[in-house]
Steps between C-alpha positions, in 0.01 A plus 500: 500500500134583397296472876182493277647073393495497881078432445525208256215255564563172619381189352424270772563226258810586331862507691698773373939421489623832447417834454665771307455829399658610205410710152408420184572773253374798743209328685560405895448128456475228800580111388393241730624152414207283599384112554135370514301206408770344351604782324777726476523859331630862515242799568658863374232720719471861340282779675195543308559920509839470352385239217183601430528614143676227388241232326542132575700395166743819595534331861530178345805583255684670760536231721559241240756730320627621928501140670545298203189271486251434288171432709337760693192558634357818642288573808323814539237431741663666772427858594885600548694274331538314188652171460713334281562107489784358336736177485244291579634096607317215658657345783542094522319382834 
């Protein structure tokens, strides 16, 4: 277990299932299985330090090639981690 997935932010808007740390290829990885605004999707959250050389494409192909899926979007904009949404669904009201 990687204590440094312990300081994930919190969306205040978004319910998260399940959490679970894992790897993909040799990168610490934490998925969290999440629900909001009639959404649901997957987030595969990377430490920004252990990713950092990879581009966005390279990022990209893993996780479709990893997880299987073929729409992903990447988030940056955090200082620590980097995140990577997948398996996107909309959920009937």
């Amino acid at each position: 277990m990687n204590p440094e997935f312990d300081q994930v932010p919190e969306d205040a808007d978004t319910e998260v299932l399940f959490r679970k740390e894992d790897k993909i290829r040799d990168y610490d990885v934490l998925f969290e299985f999440w629900v909001s605004e009639g959404m649901s999707a997957v987030s595969a959250i990377f430490l920004k330090a252990d990713i950092g050389e990879l581009s966005d494409e390279a990022l990209i192909k893993i996780i479709q090639e990893e997880c299987h899926t073929d729409t992903v979007t990447i988030s940056r904009t955090n200082e620590k981690y980097v995140f990577a949404n997948y398996s996107f669904k909309t959920i009937a009201p």
